[in-house]
VOMAR-961244 format. One record per residue (C-alpha): residue in three letters; x, y, z. Coordinates in steps of 0.2 Angstrom, whole numbers, plus 5000, padded with zeros to 4 digits. Layout:
N
[rec ALA [X Y Z]]
...
***
This chain:
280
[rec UNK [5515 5639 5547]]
[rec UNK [5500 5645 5538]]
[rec UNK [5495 5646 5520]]
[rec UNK [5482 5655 5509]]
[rec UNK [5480 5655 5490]]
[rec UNK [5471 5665 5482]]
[rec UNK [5461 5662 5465]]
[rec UNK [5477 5652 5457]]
[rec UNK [5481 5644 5441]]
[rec UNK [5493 5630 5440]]
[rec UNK [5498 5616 5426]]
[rec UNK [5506 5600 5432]]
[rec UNK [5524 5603 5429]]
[rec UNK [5527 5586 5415]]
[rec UNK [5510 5594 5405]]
[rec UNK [5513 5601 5388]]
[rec UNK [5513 5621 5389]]
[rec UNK [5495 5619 5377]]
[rec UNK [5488 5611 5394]]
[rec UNK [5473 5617 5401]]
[rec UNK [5477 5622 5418]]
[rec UNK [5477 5607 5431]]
[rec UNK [5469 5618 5444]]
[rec UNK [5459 5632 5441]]
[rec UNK [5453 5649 5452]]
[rec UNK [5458 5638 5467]]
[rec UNK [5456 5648 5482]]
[rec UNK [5461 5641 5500]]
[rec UNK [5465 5645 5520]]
[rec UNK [5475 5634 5529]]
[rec UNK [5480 5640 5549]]
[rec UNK [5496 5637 5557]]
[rec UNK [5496 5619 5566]]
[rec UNK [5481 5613 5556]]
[rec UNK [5479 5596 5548]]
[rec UNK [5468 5595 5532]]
[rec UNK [5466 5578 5521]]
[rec UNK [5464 5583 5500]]
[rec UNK [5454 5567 5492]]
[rec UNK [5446 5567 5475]]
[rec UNK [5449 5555 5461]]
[rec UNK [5466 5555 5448]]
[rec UNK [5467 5569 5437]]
[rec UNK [5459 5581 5453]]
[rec UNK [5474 5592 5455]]
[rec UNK [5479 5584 5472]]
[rec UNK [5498 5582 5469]]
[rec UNK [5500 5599 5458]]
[rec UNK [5493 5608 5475]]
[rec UNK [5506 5601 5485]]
[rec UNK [5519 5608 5472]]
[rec UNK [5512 5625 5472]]
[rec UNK [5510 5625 5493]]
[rec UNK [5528 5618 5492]]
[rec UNK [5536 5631 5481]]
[rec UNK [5542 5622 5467]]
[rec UNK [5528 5627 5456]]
[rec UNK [5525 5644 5453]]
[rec UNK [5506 5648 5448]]
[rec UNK [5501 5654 5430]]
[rec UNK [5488 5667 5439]]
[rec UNK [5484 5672 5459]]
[rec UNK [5493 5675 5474]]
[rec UNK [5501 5662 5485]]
[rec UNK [5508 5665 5504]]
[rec UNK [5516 5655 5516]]
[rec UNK [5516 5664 5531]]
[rec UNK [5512 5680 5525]]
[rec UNK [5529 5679 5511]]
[rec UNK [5523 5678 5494]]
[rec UNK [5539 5666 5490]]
[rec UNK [5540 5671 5471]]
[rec UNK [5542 5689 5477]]
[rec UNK [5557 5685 5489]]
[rec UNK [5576 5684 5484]]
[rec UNK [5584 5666 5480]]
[rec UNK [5593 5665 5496]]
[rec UNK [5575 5670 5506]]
[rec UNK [5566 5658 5496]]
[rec UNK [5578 5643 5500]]
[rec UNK [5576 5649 5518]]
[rec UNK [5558 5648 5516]]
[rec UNK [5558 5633 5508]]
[rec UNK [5568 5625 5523]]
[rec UNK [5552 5627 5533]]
[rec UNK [5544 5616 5527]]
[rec UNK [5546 5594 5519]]
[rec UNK [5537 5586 5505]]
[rec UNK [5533 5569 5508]]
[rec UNK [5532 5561 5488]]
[rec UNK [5521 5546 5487]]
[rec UNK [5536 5537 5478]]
[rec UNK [5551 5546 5489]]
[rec UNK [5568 5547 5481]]
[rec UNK [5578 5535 5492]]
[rec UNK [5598 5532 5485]]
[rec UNK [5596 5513 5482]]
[rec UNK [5613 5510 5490]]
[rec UNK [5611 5524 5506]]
[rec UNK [5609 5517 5522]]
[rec UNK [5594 5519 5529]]
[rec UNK [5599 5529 5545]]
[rec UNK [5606 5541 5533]]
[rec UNK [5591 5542 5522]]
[rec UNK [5581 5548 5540]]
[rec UNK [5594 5559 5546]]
[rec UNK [5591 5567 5529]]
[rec UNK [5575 5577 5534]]
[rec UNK [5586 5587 5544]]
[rec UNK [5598 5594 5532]]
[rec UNK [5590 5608 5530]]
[rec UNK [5595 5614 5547]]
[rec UNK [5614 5609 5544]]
[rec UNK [5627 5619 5537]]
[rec UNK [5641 5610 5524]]
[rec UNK [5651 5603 5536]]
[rec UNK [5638 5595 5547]]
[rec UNK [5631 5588 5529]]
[rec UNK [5644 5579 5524]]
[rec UNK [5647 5572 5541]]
[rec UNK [5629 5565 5541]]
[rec UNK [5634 5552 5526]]
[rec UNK [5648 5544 5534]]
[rec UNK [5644 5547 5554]]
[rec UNK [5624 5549 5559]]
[rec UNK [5624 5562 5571]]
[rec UNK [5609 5556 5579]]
[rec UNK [5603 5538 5578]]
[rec UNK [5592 5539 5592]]
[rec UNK [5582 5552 5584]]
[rec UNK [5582 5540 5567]]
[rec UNK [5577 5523 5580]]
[rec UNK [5563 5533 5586]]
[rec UNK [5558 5538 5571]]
[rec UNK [5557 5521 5562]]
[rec UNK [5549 5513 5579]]
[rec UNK [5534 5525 5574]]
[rec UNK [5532 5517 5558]]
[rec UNK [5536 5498 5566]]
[rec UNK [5552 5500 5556]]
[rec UNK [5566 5500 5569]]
[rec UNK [5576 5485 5563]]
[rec UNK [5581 5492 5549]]
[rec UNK [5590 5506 5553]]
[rec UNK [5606 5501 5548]]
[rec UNK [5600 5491 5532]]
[rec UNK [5604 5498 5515]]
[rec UNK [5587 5505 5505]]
[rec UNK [5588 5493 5491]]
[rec UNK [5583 5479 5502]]
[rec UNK [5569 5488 5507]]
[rec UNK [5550 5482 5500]]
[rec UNK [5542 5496 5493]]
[rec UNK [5528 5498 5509]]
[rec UNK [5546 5499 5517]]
[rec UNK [5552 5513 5509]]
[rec UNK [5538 5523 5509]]
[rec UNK [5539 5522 5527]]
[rec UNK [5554 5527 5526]]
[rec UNK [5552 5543 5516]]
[rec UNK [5540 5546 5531]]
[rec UNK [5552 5544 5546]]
[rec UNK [5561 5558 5538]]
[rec UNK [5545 5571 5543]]
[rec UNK [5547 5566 5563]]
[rec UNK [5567 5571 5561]]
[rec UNK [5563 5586 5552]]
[rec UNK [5565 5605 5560]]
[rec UNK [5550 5609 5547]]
[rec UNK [5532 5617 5553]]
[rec UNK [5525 5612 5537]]
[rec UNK [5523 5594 5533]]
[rec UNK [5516 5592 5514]]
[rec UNK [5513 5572 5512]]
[rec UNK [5508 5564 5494]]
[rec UNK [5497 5549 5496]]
[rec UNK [5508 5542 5511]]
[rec UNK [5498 5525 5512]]
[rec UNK [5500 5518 5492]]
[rec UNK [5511 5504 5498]]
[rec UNK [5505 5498 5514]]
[rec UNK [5494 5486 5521]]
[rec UNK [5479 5490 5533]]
[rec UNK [5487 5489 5548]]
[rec UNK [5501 5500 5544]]
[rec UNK [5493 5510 5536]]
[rec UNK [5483 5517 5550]]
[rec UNK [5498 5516 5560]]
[rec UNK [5508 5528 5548]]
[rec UNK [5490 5539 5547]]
[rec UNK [5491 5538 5569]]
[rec UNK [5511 5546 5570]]
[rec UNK [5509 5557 5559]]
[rec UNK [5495 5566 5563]]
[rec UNK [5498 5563 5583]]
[rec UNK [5516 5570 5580]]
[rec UNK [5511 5584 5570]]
[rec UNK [5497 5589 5583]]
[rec UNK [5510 5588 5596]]
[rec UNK [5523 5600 5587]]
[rec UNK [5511 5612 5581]]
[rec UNK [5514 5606 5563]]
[rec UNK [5505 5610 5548]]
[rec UNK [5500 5595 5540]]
[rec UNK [5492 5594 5521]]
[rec UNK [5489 5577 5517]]
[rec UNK [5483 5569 5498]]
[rec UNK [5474 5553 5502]]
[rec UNK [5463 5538 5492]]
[rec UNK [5460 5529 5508]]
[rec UNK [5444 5542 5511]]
[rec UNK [5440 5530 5527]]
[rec UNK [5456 5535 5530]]
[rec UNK [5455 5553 5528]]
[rec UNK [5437 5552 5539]]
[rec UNK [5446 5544 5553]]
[rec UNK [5461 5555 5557]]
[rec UNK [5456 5573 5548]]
[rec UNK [5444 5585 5555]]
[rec UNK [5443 5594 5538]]
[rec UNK [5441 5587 5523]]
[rec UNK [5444 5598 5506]]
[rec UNK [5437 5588 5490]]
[rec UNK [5446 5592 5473]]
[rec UNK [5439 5586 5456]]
[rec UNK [5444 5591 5440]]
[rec UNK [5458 5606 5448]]
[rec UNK [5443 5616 5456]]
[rec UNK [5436 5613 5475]]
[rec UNK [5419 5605 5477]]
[rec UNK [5420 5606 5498]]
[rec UNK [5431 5612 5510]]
[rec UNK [5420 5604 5528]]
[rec UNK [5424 5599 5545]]
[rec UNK [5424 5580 5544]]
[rec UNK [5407 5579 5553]]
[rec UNK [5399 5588 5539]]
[rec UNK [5405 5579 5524]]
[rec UNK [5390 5566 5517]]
[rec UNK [5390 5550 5510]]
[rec UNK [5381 5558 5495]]
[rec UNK [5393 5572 5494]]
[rec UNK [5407 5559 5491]]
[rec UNK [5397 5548 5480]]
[rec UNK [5395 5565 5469]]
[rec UNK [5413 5569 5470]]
[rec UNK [5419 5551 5464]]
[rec UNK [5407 5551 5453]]
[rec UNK [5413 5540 5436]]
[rec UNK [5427 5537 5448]]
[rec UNK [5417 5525 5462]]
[rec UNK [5430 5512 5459]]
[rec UNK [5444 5525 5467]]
[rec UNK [5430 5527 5483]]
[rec UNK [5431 5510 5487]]
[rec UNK [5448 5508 5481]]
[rec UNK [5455 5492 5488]]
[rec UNK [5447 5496 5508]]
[rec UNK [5435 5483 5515]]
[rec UNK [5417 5489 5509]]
[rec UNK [5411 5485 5527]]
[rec UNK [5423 5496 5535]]
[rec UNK [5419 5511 5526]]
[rec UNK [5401 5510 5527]]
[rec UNK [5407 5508 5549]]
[rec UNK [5416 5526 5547]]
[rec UNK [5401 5533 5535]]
[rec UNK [5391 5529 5549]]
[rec UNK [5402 5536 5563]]
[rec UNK [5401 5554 5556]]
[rec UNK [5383 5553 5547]]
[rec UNK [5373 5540 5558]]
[rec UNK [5358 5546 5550]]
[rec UNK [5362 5541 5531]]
[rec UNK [5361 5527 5522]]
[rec UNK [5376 5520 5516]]
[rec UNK [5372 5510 5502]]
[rec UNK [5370 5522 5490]]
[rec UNK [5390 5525 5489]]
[rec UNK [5392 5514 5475]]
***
């Protein structure tokens, strides 16, 4: 699926009407089957982007297509049909604490099922194999049949991402996938779904603080601070310097919680030439 928005207005959907406009004049192409990582710091416009891409914020100003559709312009039945191509993945995702967890996955593909075949799903999973691969992406498997309330939090959120690789959708929109996990799985959740989505021909829009993360599996990189874009660059091209300028106030949010050794090892992989030291 492609997307393109064009010089749009948007407030964040919990802001007072008075609010100044969470992003402003924003203007941006995505093509079918590409992968993009949005980084800046808190307050940037990352997550109100993602509502306005997924539908369920409607712009103050501009234009907004998926696919060629503008989807405040189709009927209510076309714009739940557009809708169903495409998953939101929230950082925090809305898992019935007493929902097994099989059913929680096989719920990324209800949008491709009718009534019947719905309320089948809660009491008989149609597909476990579909949901075991899933988790065995995430190194979740064994918990397939426990109920989500005995989850940990990194747990859940792996989870809510399982239900992207069961999912009929050709647009995956993923909000801070990586909050609650450790290192290790957080590059193995960055590795699925970027491999899967590459393999399906999947667009994949993705909000990350982790910006070593972003660096090592994106090959463009769109910067937002204060809801306007400062780049929009093939990995390769995005600086050090440029990152510094854009966390500017915010340098604690850069390094974030990561291993300082580490990110100065991927600064160095895609800019050898600069010096890394100046990113604090």
């Amino acid at each position: 699926m492609k997307l393109q928005i064009q010089d749009i207005d948007a407030c964040h959907p919990s802001a007072p009407s008075s609010s100044a406009p969470a992003i402003k004049k924003m203007s941006l192409q995505i093509g079918s089957g590409e992968q993009i990582a949005l980084i800046g710091p808190s307050g940037a416009g990352k997550t109100t982007l993602l509502q306005v891409l997924s539908c369920t914020l409607k712009p103050l100003k501009g234009q907004v297509a998926l696919n060629d559709q503008n989807p405040w312009s189709l009927s209510k039945r076309k714009l739940q049909k557009l809708r169903g191509q495409l998953i939101v993945a929230p950082q925090v995702p809305p898992l019935p604490p007493r929902q097994r967890v099989i059913t929680s996955v096989l719920a990324g593909r209800l949008p491709a099922m009718n009534l019947a075949q719905s309320i089948q799903s809660l009491f008989y999973p149609v597909d476990i194999p579909a949901a075991h691969q899933a988790l065995s992406k995430l190194d979740l498997p064994e918990k397939i049949f426990e109920r989500v309330d005995r989850l940990s939090g990194g747990e859940r959120q792996r989870v809510g991402l399982a239900r992207l690789f069961v999912s009929p959708a050709k647009l995956w929109l993923v909000d801070e996938p990586l909050s609650a996990l450790d290192p290790t799985r957080a590059r193995l959740a960055m590795s699925a779904l970027t491999e899967n989505a590459r393999e399906s021909g999947i667009t994949l829009v993705c909000t990350l603080h982790q910006v070593d993360m972003a660096l090592a599996f994106f090959k463009r990189i769109v910067g937002l601070r204060h809801g306007q874009i400062e780049f929009d660059l093939p990995t390769e091209q995005v600086t050090p310097a440029m990152l510094k300028s854009l966390y500017s106030q915010y340098e604690h949010e850069l390094l974030g919680h990561q291993d300082r050794e580490l990110i100065e090892k991927q600064f160095e992989r895609v800019t050898p030439a600069v010096v890394v030291n100046n990113c604090r």
